[in-house]
C-alpha positions in Angstrom: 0.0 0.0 0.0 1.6 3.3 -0.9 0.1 6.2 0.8 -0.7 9.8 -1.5 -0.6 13.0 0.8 -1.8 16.4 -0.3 0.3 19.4 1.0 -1.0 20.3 4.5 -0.8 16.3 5.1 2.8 16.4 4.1 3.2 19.5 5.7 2.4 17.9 9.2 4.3 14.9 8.6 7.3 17.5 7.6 6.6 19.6 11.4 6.7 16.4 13.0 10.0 15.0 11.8 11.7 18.0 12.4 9.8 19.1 15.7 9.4 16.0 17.6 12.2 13.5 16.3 14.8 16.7 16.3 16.0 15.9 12.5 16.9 19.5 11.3 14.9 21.1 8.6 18.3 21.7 6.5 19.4 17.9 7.1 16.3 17.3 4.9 16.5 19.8 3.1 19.8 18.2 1.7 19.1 15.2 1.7 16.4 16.0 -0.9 18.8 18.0 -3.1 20.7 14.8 -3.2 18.0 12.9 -4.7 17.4 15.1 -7.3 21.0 15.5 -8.5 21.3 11.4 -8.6 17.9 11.8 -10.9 19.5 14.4 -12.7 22.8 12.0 -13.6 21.3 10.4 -16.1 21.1 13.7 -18.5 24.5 14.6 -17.7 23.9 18.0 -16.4 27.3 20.1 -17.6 24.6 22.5 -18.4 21.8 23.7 -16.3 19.1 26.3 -15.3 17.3 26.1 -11.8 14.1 28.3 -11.0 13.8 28.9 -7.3 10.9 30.5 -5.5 10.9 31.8 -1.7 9.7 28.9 0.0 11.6 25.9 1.1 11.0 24.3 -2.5 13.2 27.1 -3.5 16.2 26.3 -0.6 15.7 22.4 -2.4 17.1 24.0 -5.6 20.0 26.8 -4.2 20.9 23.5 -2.7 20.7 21.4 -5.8 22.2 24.1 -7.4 25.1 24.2 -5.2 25.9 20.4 -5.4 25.7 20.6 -9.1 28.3 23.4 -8.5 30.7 21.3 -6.6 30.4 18.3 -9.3 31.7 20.8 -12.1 28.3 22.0 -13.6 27.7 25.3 -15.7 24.6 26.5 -13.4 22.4 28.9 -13.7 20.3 29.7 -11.0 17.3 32.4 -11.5 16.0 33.5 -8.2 12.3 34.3 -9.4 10.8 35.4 -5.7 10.9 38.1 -3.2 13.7 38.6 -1.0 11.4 39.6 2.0 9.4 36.1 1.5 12.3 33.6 1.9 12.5 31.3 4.5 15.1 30.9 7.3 16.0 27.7 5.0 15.9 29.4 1.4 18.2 32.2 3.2 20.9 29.9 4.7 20.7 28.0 1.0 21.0 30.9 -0.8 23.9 32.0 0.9 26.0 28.3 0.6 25.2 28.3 -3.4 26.9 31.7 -3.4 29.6 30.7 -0.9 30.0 28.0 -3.3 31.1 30.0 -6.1 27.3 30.3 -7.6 25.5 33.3 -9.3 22.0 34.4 -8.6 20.8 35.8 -11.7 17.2 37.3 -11.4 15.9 37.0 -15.0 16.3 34.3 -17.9 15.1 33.6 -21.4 14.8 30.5 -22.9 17.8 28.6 -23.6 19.3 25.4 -24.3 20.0 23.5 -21.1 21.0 19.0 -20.3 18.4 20.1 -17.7 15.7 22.4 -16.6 14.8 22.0 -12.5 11.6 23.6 -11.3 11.8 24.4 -7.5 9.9 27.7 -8.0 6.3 26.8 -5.7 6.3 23.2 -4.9 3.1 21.5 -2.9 2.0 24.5 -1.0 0.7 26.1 -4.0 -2.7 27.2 -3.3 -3.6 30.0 -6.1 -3.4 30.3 -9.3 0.0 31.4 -11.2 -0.6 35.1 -13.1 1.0 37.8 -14.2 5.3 37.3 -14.1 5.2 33.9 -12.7 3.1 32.7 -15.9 5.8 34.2 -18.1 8.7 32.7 -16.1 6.6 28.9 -16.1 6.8 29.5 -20.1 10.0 29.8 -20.5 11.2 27.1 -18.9 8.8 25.1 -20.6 9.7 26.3 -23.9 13.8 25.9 -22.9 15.1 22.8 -24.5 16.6 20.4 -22.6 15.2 17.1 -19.8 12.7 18.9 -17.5 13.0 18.1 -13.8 10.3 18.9 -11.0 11.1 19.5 -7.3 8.7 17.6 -5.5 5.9 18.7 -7.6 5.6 20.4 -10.8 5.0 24.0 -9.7 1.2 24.8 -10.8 0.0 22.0 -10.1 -2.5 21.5 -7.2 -1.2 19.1 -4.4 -4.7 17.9 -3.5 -6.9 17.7 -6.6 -4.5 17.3 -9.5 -5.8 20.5 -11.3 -3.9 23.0 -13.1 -3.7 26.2 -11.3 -3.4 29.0 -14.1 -0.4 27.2 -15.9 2.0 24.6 -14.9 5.7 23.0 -15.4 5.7 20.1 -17.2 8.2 17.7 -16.5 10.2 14.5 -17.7 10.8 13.3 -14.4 8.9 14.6 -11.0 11.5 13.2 -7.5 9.0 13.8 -4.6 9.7 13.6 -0.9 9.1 11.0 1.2 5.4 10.2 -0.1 3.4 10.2 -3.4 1.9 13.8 -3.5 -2.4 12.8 -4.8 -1.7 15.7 -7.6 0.6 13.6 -9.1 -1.5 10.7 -9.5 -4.8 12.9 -10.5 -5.5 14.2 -14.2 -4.4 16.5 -15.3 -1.3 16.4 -12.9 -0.4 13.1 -13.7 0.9 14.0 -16.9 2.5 17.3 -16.1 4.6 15.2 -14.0 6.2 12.4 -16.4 7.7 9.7 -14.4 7.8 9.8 -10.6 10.5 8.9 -8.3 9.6 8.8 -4.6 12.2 9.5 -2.4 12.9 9.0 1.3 14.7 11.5 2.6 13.4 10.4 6.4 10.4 12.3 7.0 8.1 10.3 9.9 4.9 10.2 7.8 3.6 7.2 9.8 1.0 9.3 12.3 -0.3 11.2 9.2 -1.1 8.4 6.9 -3.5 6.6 10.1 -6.0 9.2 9.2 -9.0 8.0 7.2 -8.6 11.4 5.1 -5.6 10.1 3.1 -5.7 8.0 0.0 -3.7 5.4 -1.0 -2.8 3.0 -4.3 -2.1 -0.6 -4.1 0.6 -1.9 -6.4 0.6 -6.2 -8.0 1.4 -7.6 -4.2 -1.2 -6.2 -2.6 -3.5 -7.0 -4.9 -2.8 -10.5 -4.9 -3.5 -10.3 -1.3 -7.0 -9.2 -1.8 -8.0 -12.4 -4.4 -10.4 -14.3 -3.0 -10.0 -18.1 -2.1 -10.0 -20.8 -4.6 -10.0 -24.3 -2.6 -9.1 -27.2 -4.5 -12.4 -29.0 -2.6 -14.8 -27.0 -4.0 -17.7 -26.7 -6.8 -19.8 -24.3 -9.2 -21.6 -23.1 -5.9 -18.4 -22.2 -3.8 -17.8 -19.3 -5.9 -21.1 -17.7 -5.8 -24.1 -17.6 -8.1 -24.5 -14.1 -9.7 -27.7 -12.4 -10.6 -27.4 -9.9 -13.6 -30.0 -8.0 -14.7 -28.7 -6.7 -17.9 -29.5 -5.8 -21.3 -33.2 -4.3 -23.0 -34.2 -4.6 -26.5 -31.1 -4.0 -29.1 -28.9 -4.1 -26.0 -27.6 -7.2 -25.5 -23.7 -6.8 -25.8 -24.0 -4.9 -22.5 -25.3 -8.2 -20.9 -22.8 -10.6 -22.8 -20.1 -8.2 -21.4 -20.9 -8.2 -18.3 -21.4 -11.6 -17.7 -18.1 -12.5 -19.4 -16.2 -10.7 -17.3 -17.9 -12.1 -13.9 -17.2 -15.4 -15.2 -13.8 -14.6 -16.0 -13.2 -13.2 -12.4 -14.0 -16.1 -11.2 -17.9 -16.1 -10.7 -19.3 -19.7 -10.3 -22.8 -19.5 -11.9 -24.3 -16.6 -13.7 -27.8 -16.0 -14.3 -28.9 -13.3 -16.4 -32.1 -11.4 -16.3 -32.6 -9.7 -19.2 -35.3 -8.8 -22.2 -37.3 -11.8 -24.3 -35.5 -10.4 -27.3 -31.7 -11.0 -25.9 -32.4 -14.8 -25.1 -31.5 -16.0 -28.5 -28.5 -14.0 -29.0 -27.0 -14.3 -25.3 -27.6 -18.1 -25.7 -25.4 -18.1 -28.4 -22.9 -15.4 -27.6 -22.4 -17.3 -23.3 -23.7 -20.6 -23.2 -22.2 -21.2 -20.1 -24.8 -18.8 -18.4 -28.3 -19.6 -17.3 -30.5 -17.0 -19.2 -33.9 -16.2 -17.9 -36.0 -13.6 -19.8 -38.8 -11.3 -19.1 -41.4 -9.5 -21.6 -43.6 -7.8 -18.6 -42.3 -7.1 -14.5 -43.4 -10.0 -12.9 -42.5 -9.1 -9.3 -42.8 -12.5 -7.8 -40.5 -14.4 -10.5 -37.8 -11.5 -9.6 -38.2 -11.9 -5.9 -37.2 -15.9 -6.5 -33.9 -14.8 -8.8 -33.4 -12.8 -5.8 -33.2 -15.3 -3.3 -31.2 -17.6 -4.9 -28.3 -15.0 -5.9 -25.4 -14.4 -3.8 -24.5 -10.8 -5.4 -26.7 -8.9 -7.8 -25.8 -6.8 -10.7 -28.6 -4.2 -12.0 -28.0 -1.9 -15.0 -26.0 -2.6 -17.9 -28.1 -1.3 -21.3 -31.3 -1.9 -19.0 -32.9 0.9 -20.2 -34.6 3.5 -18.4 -38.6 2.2 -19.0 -41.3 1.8 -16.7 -40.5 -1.9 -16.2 -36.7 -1.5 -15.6 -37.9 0.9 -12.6 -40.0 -1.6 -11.3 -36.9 -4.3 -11.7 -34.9 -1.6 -10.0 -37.7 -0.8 -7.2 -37.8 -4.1 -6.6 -34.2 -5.1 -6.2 -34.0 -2.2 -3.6 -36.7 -3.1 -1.4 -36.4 -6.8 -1.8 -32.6 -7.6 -2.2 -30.7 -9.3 0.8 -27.7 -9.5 -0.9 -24.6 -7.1 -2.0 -25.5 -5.6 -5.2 -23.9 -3.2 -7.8 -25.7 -0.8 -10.1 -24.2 0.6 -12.7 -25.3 2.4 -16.2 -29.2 2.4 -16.4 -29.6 1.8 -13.0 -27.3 4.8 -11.9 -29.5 6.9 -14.6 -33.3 5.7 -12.9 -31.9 7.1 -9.1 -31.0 9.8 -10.4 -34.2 10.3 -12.4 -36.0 9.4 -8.8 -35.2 10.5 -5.7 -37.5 8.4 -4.1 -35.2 5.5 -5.3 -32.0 6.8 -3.9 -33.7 6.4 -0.2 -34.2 3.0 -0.9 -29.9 2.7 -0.7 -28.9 0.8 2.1 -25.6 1.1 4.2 -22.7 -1.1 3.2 -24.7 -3.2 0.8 -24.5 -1.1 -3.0 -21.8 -0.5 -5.2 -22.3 2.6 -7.8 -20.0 2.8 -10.3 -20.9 6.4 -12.0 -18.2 8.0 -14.9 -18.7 11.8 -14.3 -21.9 12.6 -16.3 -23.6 10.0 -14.6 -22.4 11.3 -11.1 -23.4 15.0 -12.3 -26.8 13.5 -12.4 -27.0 12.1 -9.5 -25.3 15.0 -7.7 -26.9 17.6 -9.6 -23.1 19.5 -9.8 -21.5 19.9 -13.1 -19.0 18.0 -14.0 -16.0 20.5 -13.7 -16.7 20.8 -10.3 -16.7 17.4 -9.7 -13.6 17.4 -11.2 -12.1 20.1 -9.6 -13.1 18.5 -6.1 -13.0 14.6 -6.7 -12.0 13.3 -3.3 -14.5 15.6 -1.4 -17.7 15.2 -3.4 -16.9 11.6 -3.2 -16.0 11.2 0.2 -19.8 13.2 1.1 -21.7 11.1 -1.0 -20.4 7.9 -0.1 -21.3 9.1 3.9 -25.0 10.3 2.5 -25.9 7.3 1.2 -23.7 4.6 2.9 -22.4 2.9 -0.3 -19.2 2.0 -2.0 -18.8 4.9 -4.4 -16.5 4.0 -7.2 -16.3 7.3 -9.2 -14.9 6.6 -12.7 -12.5 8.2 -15.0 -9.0 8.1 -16.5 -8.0 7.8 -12.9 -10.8 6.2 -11.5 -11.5 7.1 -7.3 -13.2 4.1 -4.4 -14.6 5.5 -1.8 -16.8 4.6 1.4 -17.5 6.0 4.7 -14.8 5.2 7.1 -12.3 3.8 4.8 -9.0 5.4 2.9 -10.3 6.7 -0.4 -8.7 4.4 -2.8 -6.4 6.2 -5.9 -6.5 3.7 -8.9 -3.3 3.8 -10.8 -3.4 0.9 -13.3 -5.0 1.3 -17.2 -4.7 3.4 -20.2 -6.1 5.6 -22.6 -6.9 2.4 -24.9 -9.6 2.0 -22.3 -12.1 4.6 -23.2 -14.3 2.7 -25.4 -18.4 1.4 -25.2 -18.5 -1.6 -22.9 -15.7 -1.1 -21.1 -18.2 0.0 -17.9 -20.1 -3.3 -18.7 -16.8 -5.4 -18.4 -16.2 -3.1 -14.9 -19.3 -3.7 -13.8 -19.3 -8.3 -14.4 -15.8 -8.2 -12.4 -17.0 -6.2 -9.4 -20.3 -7.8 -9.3 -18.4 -11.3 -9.8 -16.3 -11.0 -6.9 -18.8 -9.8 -4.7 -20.0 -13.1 -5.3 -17.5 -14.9 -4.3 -17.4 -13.3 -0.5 -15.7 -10.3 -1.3 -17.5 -7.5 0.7 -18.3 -4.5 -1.4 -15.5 -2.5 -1.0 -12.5 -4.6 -1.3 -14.2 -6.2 -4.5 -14.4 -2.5 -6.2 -10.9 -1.5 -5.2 -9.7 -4.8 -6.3 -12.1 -5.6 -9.3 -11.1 -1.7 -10.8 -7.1 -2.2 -10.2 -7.3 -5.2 -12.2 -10.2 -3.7 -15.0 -7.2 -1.5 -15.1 -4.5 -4.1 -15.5 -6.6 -5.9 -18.2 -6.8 -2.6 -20.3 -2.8 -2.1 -20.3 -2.2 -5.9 -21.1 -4.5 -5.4 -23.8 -2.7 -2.1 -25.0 0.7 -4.1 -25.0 -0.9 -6.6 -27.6 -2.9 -4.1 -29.6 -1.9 -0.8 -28.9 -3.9 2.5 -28.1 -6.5 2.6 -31.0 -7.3 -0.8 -31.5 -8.6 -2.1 -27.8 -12.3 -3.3 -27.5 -14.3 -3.7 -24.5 -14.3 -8.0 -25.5 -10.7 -7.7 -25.5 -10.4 -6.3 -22.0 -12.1 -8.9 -20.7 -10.7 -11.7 -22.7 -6.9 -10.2 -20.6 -8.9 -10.7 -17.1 -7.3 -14.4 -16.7 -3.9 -12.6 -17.9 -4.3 -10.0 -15.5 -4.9 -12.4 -12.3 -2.2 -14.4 -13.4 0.0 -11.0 -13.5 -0.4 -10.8 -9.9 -0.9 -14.3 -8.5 3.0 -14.3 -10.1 3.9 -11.5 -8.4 7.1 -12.6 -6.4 6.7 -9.6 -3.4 
């Protein structure tokens, strides 16, 4: 589990190190210089430009500056803040680059550099860049040469990921201690190329016990979370899914969806789905039972319903007057953990009445933005611009495992870390890939996984599926089938996992 601080999180963790444990603020402040000259190695930096602002991320680059100095580099080091607003830290750094033989130079233009370091702002950014500052971010973005980031490409927001008026965009990012969450969000996550985390000896450990910070898993955890697979066991030990999928001319959302449970692991999987699909499903998954409706029949749905272990309610349902009785139904009547997803996310939002009938720690939601604007009623830039938050308060409203997707897709629920998904690719973003989503969380909530370990765990392999996919048949040419036909490949990816 790797643990993904914003700035007044890191910030605390920083106070605590140097207050409580007595490890002087310059100590670190070295030690992180350090790291970011044995980054810098690789480029061979005879030539280089630093950008330092007043604040300590500023006293990490006199510093890096200064180290450069002493290893025979050609620096140039543009102080771009004010005099008055440098810390004790930036002051004594400031003074040892000089001492060193350095020369603060207070303008630049853009040039031709081995490397470009950013230690202008850093995490405790928190308004936008304007007026000189923009014009300073430009040019080193538009100077030629490998572009490094001081703990955080300045611009970008700590917390939320989100541009703040313009932003440095780097090659490599080397952070401090812990993953900052703006470098795992979009659009941070590509502003800051490839990440290097290092430890430098800041105590984060008190910091990261609070339920307010997020955190990613990597292959070993994941394999952790797998549910059991006995050798003594049959059809019936791995769960018997419900999935009520799939309205007239939608049947691929069904066959998707099914697939994929199956392919997690799923033992039997019933779907419940339109007269018209029967045919076609029969054909397309024979080894699912199919059971078909033309009119609600409220009694034959509260049978299906008590002989599934999980349900799954949405995919290409529609939004008519029966699949709201289906849904109705399934709300009031359902004993077991159930996801909704799709057409079922679009009828709660369509009926308020519905969204009472949400019961704590039973229902997974799996919304992509539009689908949570309705539901929210906020549009979807501020949903963007406050991801962790709005998710966090909904998931406590209504008691469920939110699982809010995206290019960097969010798990939340009351009481738990908010989980940062890190696996997938832009191959991904094609019709069906929900559906597949949807069959793997709803199949290992069917085998015993409770709702929220089987999203967190069903979207970090969704994710792993979609890159292993990519890696056969690149960026353009993924399909939803083919992200689930890489489920078995993904498991295996982290069932081999050797850590």
């Amino acid at each position: 589990m790797e643990y993904l601080l914003d700035a007044v999180q890191m910030k605390a963790a920083d106070h605590y190190t140097i207050r409580q444990l007595g490890i002087p603020s310059l100590e670190l402040m070295e030690r992180a210089a350090l790291s970011c000259v044995e980054a810098m190695e690789q480029w061979r930096p005879g030539r280089a430009l630093i950008v330092c602002g007043s604040g300590n991320n500023g006293g990490d680059g006199f510093a890096i500056g200064r180290i450069l100095l002493e290893k025979g580099a050609d620096v140039t080091l543009v102080f771009a803040g004010r005099m008055e607003s440098r810390t004790e830290e930036t002051v004594r750094q400031m003074e040892r680059f000089k001492q060193a033989g350095g020369k603060v130079c207070g303008t630049f233009e853009p040039g031709a550099y081995d490397v470009v370091a950013d230690a202008l702002f850093g995490a405790g950014l928190n308004r936008d860049i304007t007026g000189d500052y923009l014009d300073i971010v430009r040019k080193m973005n538009e100077s030629e040469g490998k572009k490094l980031a001081v703990d955080i490409p300045s611009g970008i927001s700590a917390a939320t990921g989100c541009v703040m008026g313009a932003a440095f965009r780097a090659d490599v990012t080397v952070t401090f201690q812990e993953k900052k969450l703006g470098l795992c969000l979009f659009p941070g996550r590509s502003y800051a190329g490839e990440v290097l985390v290092s430890d430098i000896g800041i105590d984060s450990s008190l910091i990261t016990r609070g339920r307010d910070v997020c955190y990613t898993v990597d292959k070993s955890d994941a394999k952790k979370m797998l549910p059991p697979r006995p050798a003594d066991s049959h059809k019936g030990t791995f769960g018997k899914l419900l999935l009520i999928a799939g309205s007239r001319g939608m049947a691929g959302a069904a066959f998707l969806s099914a697939y994929s449970a199956y392919r997690m692991g799923a033992g039997l999987v019933q779907i419940y789905t339109a007269e018209e699909n029967r045919t076609v499903l029969q054909q397309l998954i024979p080894e699912a039972v199919i059971s078909a409706y033309e009119e609600f029949d409220r009694e034959e749905l509260k049978t299906k319903l008590a002989w599934a272990d999980a349900v799954c309610i949405g995919p290409g349902i529609g939004i008519s007057e029966i699949s709201r009785h289906i849904l109705n139904t399934v709300l009031k009547e359902g004993e077991v953990p159930c996801m909704i997803d799709a057409d079922g996310l679009n009828l709660l939002a369509s009926d308020s009445r519905l969204m009472k009938g949400l019961s704590e720690g039973k229902y997974v939601l799996t919304p992509h933005m539009k689908e949570l604007s309705r539901l929210t009623g906020r549009p979807v830039e501020d949903i963007k611009k406050n991801r962790k938050e709005l998710l966090e308060l909904f998931a406590e409203q209504y008691g469920v495992t939110l699982v809010q997707k995206d290019a960097c897709t969010l798990v939340g629920e009351s009481g738990r870390h908010t989980y940062v998904n890190q696996t997938g690719s832009a191959a991904m973003a094609k019709a069906g890939s929900g559906d597949v989503l949807s069959g793997m969380i709803a199949g290992l909530m069917a085998q015993g996984k409770e709702p929220y370990e089987a999203a967190v765990l069903g979207v970090y392999l969704h994710g792993l599926a979609g890159e292993l996919a990519c890696e056969r048949l690149g960026d353009y040419s993924v399909l939803a089938r083919d992200l689930a036909e890489h489920i078995g490949s993904a498991v295996l990816q982290i069932i081999n996992e050797k850590h």
